[in-house]
N, C-alpha and C positions, 0 to 999 in steps of 0.2 A: 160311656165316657164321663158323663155328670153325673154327683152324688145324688141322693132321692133330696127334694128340698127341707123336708125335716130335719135332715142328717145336716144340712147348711146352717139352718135357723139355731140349733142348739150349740152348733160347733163354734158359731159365729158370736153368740151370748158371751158362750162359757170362753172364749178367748178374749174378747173384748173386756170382760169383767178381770180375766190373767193380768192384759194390759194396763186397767187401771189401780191394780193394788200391785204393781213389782216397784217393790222402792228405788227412790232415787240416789244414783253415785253421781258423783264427780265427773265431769268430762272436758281432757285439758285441752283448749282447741284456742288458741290466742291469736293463728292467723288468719288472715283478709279471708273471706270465702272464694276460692276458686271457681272458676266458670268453668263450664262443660271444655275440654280442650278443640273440640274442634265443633267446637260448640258450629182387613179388607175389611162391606160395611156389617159389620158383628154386632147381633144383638145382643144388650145387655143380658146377662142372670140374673134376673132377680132374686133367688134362691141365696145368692152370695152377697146379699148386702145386711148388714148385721139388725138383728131384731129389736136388739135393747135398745131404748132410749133415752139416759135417763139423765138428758142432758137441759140445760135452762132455755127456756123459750128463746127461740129468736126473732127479732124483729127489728125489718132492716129500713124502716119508717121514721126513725124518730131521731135524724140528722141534719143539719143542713143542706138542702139542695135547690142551689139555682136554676132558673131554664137551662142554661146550658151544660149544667151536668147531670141534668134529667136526661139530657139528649147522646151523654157518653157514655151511661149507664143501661142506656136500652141500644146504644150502638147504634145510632142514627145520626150521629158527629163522628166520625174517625178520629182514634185518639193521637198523638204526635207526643211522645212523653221522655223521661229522664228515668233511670233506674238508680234507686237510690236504697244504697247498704247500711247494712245493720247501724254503723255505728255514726250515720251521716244522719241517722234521724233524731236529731234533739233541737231544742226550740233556735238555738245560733246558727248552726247549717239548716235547718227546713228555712229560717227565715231568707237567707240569701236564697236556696232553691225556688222558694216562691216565687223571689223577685225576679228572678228569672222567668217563670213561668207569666206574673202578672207582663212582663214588656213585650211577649216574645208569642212566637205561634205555640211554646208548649203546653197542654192542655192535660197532660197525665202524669202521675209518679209511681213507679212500679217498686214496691216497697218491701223491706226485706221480714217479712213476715216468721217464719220460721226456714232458715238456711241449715245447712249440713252441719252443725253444732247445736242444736237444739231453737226452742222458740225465743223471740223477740222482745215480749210482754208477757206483763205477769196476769195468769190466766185465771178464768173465774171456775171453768168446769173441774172438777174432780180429776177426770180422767189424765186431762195435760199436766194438770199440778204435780202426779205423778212420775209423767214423763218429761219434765220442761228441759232436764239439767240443769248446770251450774253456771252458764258462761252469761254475762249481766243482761240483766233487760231493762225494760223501758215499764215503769209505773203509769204513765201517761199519754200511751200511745193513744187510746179515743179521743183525749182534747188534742191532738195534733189530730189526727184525722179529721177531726171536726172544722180546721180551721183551715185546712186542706180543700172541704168542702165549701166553704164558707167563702173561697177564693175563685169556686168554679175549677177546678181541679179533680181528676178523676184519681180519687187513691186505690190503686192496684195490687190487692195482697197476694205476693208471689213466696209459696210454699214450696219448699225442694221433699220431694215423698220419699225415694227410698233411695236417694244416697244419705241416711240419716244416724250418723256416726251415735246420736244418742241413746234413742228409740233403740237400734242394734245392741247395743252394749247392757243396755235397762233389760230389754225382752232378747234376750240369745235365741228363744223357740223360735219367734218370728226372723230370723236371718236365713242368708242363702247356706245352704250345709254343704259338704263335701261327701263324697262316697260313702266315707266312713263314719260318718254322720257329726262329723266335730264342723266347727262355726268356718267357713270360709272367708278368705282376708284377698284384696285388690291388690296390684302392687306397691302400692302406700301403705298396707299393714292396716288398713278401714275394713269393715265389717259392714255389710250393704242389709236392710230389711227384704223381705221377701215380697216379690211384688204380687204372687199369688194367695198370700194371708190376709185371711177377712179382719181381723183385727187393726194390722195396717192400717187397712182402706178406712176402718171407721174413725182410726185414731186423727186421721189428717182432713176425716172430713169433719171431725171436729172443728180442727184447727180453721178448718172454714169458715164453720157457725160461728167462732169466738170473733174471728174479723171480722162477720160480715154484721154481727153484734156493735163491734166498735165501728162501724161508717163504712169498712172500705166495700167498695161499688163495681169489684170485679175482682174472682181467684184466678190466680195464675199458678198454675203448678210446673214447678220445672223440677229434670231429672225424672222424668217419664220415660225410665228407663230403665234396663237393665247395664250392670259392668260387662264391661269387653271382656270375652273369654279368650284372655292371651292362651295362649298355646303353653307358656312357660309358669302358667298356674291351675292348680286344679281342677277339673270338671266342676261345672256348678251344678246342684242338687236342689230342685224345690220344693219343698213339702207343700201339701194343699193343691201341684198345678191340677190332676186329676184328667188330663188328657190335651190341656188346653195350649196352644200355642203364645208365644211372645205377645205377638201382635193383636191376638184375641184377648188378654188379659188387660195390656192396655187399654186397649177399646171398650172393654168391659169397665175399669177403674174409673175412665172420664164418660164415659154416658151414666152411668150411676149419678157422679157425682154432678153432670148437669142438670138431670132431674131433678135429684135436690135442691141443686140451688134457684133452679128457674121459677121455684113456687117463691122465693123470698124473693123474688126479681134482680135477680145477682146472675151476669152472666158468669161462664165457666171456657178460661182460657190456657193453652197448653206452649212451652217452649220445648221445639224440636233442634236437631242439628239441621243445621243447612243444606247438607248432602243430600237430607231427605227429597228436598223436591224435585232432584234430577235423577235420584238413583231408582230404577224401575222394581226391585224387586226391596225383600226387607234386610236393615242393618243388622248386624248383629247381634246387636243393644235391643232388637224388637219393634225399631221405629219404622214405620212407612206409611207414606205419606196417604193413603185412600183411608184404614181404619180409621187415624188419627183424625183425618180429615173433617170424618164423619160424625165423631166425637164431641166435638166441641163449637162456642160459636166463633172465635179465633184461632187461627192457629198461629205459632209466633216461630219463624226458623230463623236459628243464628248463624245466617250469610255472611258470616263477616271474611273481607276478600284475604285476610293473610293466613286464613283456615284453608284454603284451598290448596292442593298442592301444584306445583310447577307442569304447565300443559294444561289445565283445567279448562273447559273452554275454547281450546288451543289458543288459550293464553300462557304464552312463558315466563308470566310475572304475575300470578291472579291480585298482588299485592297493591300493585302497579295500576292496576286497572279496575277503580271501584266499581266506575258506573259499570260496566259490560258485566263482571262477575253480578251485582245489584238484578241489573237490568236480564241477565238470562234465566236466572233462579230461578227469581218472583215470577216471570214469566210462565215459567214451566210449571209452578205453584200454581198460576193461575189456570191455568190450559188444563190440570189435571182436575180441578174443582169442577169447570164443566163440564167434563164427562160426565163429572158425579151430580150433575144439577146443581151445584153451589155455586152460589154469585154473589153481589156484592161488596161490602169491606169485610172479607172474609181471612186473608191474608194480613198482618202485622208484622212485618220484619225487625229482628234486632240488626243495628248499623255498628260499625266498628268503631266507637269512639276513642281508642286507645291504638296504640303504636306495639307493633312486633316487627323488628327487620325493619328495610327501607321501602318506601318513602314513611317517614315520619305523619302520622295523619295529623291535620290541622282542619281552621274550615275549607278549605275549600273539598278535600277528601269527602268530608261530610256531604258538601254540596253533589257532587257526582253521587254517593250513593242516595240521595234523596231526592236526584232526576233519573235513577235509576229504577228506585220503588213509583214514582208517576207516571214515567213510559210504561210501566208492566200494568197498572191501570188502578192503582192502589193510591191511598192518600193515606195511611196511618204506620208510622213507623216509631222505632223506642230505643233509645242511643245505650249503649253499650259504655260504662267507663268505670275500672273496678271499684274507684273511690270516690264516686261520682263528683267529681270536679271536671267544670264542664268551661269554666268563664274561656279557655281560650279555644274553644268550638260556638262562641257568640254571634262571630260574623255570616254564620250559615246559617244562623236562625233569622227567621220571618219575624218582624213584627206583630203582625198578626194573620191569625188564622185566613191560609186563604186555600180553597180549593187547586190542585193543581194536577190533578191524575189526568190522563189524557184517556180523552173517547173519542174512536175508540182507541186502544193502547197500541203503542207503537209494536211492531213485530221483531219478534226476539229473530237475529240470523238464525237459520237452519243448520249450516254446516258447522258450526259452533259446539250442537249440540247433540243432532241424530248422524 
């Protein structure tokens, strides 16, 4: 079912080298980035992780770091953060984010690194310059990261891997194919990269090295996934899977890439859908919750209560009902970890900072789902809001950092769930 590792190593070169000489087009993408909509343990191949390296040293040393983001950095602080987009990161918005961050318990900023329109900043390695696209970046993302640091802030580069409309369009070889071997399209008419090409994996673990170059002190990879195979669009075709399942390639993509990154002492974090931690067997999409699990040292599911559908829980409002949707998830997120021998602040929920349907979230919403992530026995959570404008979610934040998970965690009801 695996190729001989020689056949990997060379296949793996000679793609990645494809990857860094396919020139650069145009790519028209001028809206907000979209969130996910409803936003077992496999060892790595090492045969499949690409050989060349011919990239500038890293070193993830030469930053500012306080005590206390020595201590977020190695995940001995629970971080409590803001997710903040592409186009919210310049010196006038970070500065009001900060201040927020300076009065308040938040302690992390999950930063739009490279999103489904190509990267963020202008890059130093070869290989992305290539691949960056068109759509504007940021010349000065390291002195913002620095001063991020500087603040006791944990800056979080969060990478979306293969819903990557650019990379897609730049590299056609590396996309999902159809039977007939032409480029497959989502129902948006997006071209998805291939999650079983080694080229891929190297290209975004680039995009790793380049941040974790500029300061930021943890990856976060979102869209660790496959597209939904509606019914009403083509079979997907993947070149390179070679016998492999969904969920084993996943597993494969983030332990790789924790390896690497744990030698620069950078941990390696992943955003799942939320369903993941109640649904027992795997989605679709390829996610379930034991490989993933296993993979990485966070895992991040986006719980958010209006993602749920009508009944969820036998709740007939899951909208309605932060804390309980919150509170049974993470629950079951956590119950499934010990099985698997994992414990601690292992869990990271994203919270629904933003409004679909009624009730309107405000603080107090917020409040419920952030006594909801404590009862399940967790203390680190990261607000959700697409344009991260947060001032009137103010009154739910803490002053300051104060521990509040309960020991031991309140117990999720049963008939709720089994």
């Amino acid at each position: 079912m695996h190729l001989q590792k020689i056949t990997f190593a060379i296949v793996a070169a000679a793609a990645a080298s494809a990857l860094a000489c396919t020139s650069v087009r145009d790519v028209a993408a001028k809206d907000v980035p979209d969130r996910q909509s409803s936003r077992d343990t496999i060892p790595v191949r090492r045969d499949t992780i690409p050989a060349r390296r011919d990239t500038i040293p890293v070193s993830a040393g030469l930053h500012p770091t306080p005590p206390v983001l020595d201590s977020l950095i190695k995940g001995t602080l629970p971080a409590r953060g803001l997710y903040v987009f592409r186009y919210a990161v310049n010196p006038k918005r970070l500065k009001h984010l900060i201040g927020i961050a300076d009065s308040t318990e938040i302690n992390a900023f999950v930063i739009d690194v490279k999103d489904e329109f190509g990267l963020n900043f202008k890059p130093a390695d070869p290989m992305l310059k290539k691949n960056a696209g068109s759509q504007a970046r940021l010349t000065n993302m390291g002195a913002l990261v620095d001063t991020i640091r500087a603040h006791g802030i944990l800056p979080v580069a969060r990478i979306v891997v293969f819903k990557d409309s650019v990379a897609a369009r730049l590299n056609p070889e590396h996309t999902i194919r159809k039977a007939d071997g032409t480029v497959w399209h989502d129902k948006k008419g997006q071209t998805w990269v291939n999650p079983y090409a080694n080229a891929i994996w190297e290209y975004n673990f680039r995009v790793a090295e380049e941040a974790i170059r500029m300061g930021f002190g943890e990856i976060q990879f979102d869209y660790i996934r496959f597209p939904e195979p509606y019914k009403s669009l083509p079979q997907q075709v993947f070149p390179e899977q070679a016998g492999r399942t969904k969920p084993q390639v996943l597993s494969e993509f983030l332990t790789a890439a924790r390896e690497r990154f744990a030698k620069l002492g950078v941990r390696t974090t992943a955003d799942i859908f939320g369903l993941v931690t109640t649904v027992g067997g795997t989605l679709e999409v390829g996610q379930r919750w034991e490989p993933i699990s296993q993979s990485v040292d966070v895992v991040l599911p986006m719980v958010y209560p209006s993602h749920y559908p009508p009944g969820s829980f036998q709740l007939p409002h899951p909208n309605a009902a932060p804390y309980d949707v919150i509170h049974i998830a993470i629950s079951r997120a956590r119950e499934r970890d010990q099985k698997l021998g994992i414990k601690s602040e292992h869990v990271r929920p994203w919270l629904q900072a933003f409004s679909i349907g009624n009730p309107k979230y405000g603080a107090h919403e917020i409040e419920e789902q952030k006594r909801g992530v404590y009862d399940a026995g967790y203390d680190g959570w990261v607000l959700w809001e697409p344009g991260s404008r947060y001032d009137k979610f103010l009154p739910a934040l803490e002053k300051t950092y104060v521990s509040r998970k309960k020991v031991p965690p309140v117990p999720r009801p049963a008939n709720r769930l089994d």
